[in-house]
C-alpha positions in Angstrom: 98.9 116.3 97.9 95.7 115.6 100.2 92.7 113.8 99.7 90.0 116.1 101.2 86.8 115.1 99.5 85.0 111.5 99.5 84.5 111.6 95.5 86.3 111.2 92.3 89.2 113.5 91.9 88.5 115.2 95.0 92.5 116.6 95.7 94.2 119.5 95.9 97.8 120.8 96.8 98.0 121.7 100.5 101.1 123.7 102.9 101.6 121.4 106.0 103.4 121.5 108.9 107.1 120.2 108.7 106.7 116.5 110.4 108.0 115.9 114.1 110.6 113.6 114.1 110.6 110.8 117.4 113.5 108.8 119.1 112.7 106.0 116.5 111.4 108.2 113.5 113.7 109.5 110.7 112.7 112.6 108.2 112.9 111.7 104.7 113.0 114.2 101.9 111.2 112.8 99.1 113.1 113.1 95.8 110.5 110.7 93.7 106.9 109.3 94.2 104.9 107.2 92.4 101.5 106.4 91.7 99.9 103.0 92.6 97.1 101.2 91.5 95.0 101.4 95.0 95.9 105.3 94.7 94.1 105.1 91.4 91.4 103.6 93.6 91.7 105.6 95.9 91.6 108.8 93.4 88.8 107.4 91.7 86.9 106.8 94.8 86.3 103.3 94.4 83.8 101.4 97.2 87.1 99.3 97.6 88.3 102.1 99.2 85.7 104.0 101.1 87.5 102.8 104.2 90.0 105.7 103.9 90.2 108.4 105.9 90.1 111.8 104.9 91.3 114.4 104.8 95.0 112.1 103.8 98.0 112.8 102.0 98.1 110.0 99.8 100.7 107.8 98.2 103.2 105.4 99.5 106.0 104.7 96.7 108.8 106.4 97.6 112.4 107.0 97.4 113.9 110.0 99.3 117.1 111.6 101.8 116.9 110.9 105.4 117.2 114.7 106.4 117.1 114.0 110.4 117.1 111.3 112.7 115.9 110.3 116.6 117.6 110.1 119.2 117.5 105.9 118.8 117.7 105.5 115.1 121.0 104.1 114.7 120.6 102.0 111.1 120.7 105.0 108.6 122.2 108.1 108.9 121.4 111.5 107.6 122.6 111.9 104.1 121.6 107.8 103.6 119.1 107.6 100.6 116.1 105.3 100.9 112.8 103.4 100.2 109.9 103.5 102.4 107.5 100.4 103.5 103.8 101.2 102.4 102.6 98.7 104.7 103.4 99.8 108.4 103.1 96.3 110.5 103.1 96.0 114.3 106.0 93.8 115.0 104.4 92.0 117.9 101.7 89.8 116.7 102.2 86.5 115.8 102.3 87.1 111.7 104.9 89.6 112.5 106.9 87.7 115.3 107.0 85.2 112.3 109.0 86.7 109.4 105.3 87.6 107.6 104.8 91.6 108.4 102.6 91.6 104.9 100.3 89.4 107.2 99.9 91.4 110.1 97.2 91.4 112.0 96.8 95.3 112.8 98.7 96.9 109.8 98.4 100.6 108.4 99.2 101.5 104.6 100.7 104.6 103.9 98.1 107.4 101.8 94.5 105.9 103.2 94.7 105.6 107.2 97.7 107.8 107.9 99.2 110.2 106.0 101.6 109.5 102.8 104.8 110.3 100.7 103.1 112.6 98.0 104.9 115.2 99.7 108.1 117.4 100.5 109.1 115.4 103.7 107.4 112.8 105.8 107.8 111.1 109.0 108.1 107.1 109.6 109.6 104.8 112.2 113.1 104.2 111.1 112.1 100.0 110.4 110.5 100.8 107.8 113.4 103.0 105.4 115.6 100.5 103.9 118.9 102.1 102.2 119.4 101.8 98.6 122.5 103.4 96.3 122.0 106.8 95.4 123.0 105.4 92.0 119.9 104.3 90.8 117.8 106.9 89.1 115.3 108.1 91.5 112.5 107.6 89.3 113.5 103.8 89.2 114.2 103.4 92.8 110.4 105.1 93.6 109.7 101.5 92.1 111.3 99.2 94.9 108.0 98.6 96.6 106.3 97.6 93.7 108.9 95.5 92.6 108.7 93.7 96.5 105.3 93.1 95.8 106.0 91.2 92.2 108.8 89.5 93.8 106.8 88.2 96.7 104.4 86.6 94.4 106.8 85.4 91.6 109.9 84.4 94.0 108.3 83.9 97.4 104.9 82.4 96.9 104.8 81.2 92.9 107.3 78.0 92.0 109.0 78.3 89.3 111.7 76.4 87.8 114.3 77.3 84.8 112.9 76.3 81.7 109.0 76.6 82.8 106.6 78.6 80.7 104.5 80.7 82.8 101.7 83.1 82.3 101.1 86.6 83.3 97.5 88.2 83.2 97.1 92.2 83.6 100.0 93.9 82.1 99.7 96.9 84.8 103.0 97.5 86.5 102.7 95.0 88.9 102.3 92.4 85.9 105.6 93.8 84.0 107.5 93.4 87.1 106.1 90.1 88.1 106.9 89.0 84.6 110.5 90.5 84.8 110.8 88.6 88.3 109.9 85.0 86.4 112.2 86.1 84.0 115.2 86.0 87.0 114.4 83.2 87.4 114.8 81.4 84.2 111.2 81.1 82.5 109.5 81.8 79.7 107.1 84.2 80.6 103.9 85.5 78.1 101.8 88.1 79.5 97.9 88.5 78.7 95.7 91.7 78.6 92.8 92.9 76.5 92.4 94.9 73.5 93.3 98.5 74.9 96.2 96.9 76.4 97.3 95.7 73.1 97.0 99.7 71.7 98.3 101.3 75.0 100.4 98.7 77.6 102.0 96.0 74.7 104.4 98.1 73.5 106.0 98.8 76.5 106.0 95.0 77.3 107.8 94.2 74.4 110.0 97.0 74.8 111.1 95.2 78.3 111.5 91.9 76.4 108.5 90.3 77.5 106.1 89.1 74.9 101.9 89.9 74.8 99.2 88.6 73.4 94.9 88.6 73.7 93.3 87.4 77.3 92.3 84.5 75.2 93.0 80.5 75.0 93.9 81.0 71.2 96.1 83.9 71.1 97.7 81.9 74.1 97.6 78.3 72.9 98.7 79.4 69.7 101.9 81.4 70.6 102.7 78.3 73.3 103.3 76.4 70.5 105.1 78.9 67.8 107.7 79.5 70.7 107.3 76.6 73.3 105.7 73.9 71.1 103.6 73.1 74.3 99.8 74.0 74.7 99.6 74.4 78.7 101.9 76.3 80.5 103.3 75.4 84.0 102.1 78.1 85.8 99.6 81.3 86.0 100.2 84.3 87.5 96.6 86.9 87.8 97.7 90.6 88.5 94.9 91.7 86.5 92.2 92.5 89.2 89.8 91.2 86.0 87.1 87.9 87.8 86.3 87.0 83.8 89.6 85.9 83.4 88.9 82.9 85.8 86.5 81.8 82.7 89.2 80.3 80.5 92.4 80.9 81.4 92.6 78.1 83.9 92.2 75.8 81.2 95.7 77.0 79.8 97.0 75.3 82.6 98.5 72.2 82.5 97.7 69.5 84.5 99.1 69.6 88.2 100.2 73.2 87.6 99.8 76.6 89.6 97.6 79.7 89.8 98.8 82.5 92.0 96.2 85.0 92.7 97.6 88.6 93.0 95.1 90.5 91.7 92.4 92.5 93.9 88.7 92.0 92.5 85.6 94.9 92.9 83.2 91.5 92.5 83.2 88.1 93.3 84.9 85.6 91.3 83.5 82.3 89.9 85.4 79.8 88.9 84.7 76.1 88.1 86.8 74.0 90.8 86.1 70.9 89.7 87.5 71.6 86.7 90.7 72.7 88.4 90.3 69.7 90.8 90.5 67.3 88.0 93.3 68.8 86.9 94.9 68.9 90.2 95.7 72.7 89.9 97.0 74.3 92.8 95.6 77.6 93.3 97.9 79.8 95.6 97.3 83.5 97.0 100.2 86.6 97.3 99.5 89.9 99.3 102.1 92.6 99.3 105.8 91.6 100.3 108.1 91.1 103.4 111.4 93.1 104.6 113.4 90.1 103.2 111.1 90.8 99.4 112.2 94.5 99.5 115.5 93.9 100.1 115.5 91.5 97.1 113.8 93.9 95.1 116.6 96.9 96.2 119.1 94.4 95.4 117.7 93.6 91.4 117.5 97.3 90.7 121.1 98.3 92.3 122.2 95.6 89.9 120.2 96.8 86.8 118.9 93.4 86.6 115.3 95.2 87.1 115.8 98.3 84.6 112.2 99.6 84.5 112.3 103.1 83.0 110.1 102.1 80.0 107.2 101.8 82.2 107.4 105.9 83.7 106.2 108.6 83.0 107.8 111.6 85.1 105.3 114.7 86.6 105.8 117.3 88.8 103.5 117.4 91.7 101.8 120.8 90.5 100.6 118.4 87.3 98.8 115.7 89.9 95.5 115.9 88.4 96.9 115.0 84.7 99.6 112.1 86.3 96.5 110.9 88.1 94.3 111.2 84.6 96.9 110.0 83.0 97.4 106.6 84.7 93.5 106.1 84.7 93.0 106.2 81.4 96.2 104.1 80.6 98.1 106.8 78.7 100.9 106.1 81.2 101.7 102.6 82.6 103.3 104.1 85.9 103.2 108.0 86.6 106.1 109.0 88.6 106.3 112.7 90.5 109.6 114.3 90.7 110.0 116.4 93.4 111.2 119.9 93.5 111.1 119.4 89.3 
């Protein structure tokens, strides 16, 4: 599935050359692929994204067989099933030296810069395949990276402690899961989203056992204290990408609490700092995940502690247009392409 045309839509089904494999690369069948929300972006055509090169096979969620090894690859085996990095990092500057690859200073994504996983086969460095069990459904395990980068913010980065009430704005996959990662760790979790959300995304929410309301203080204030009998709640995650929510959701926070900023914004965002000085709210930032957040995240779905088949919606890759039309309009919280379906 390549990207040849700077504009909306702009795809089309392409044959390709089988991928050479190196002494440190590994060939990886793809058995399921999913759809992210910067290859909605990148679909769409959004200015966030103009920086992509073209003509790309996109996509970078992935789970897959290792069908060939190099001559140096000694970690996985053929036969071993996997999950790919999106984020390719150097290894050799000082972000990377330190433990924080999703910092790196000269990084490559998957699908925009080099080419992707919406495809039979591709090629990577070895580093970046981590094995998972072949017992999780395919579908699910196409989610591990997602699920790395809601664990990075809402284990890594976010504090949370058992009994804390925390909020979740953006319902999108990466809200569900960073909602479901809270969850692990003992809070209370609501999460926040507008109107069409309420129609379209809440539903699945609740079916996952996490409840929704309105992107409003009421809604919120008034379900903290049905269920919570409090009125602020510890903490705030944003996964919506939305800058009006800055408006008046900080002032659901309580005093000395935390934002953690995951979301990725088209504008700039305003927000009243002194207000959140006053209140001594600390305001935090997440981007992406580290080797130690996928393996977390590997480990939660092998365990079915992460279950998150409510949120797909399978496709085959002939049907890319309608998984990618699909997901834009919110039919679909998270469109997933079988392959060979």
């Amino acid at each position: 599935m390549r990207k040849v045309r700077r504009e909306y839509d702009g795809m089309r089904l392409e044959e390709r050359p089988d991928p050479a494999c190196g002494a440190e690369d590994v060939i990886v069948r793809v058995t399921a692929a999913a759809v992210c929300g910067s290859d909605l972006h990148a679909y769409q055509y959004h200015s966030t994204h103009h920086y992509m090169q073209v003509p790309v096979t996109m996509g970078h969620e992935c789970t897959g067989v290792i069908e060939q090894t190099g001559t140096s690859v000694s970690h996985v085996q053929v036969g071993d099933t996997v999950v790919a990095d999106a984020i390719l990092s150097c290894g050799s500057c000082e972000p990377c030296l330190a433990g924080r690859t999703n910092l790196c200073h000269s990084f490559e994504v998957r699908g925009m810069k080099r080419d992707g996983v919406f495809a039979e086969k591709f090629a990577t460095p070895a580093r970046f395949v981590h094995p998972i069990s072949n017992q999780v459904p395919p579908a699910e395990a196409a989610l591990a990276e997602p699920l790395a980068v809601a664990f990075h913010a809402a284990a890594s980065v976010h504090p949370v402690s058992p009994g804390d009430v925390h909020l979740v704005t953006g319902p999108g996959p990466i809200g569900v899961l960073t909602a479901l990662c809270l969850q692990l760790q003992g809070a209370d979790v609501l999460l926040a989203g507008t109107m069409e959300d309420e129609e379209k995304r809440f539903p699945i929410c609740e079916a996952l056992g996490i409840p929704a309301v309105l992107s409003h203080p009421e809604p919120i204030r008034t379900w903290l204290n049905e269920h919570t009998g409090r009125t602020a709640v510890e903490g705030w995650v944003e996964c919506s990408g939305a800058a009006s929510v800055f408006d008046f959701i900080p002032d659901v926070v309580k005093k000395g609490g935390t934002c953690t900023v995951q979301g990725l914004y088209k504008e700039a965002v305003r927000i009243d700092m002194t207000a959140l000085v006053r209140r001594e709210v600390s305001i935090l930032t997440s981007c992406a995940y580290t080797a130690q957040d996928m393996k977390a995240a590997i480990r939660l779905l092998e365990k079915r502690k992460v279950e998150p088949a409510a949120m797909i919606q399978l496709y085959r890759l002939e049907d890319m247009h309608e998984a990618f039309e699909d997901a834009v309009q919110q039919k679909v919280m998270k469109s997933v392409f079988l392959m060979g379906e």
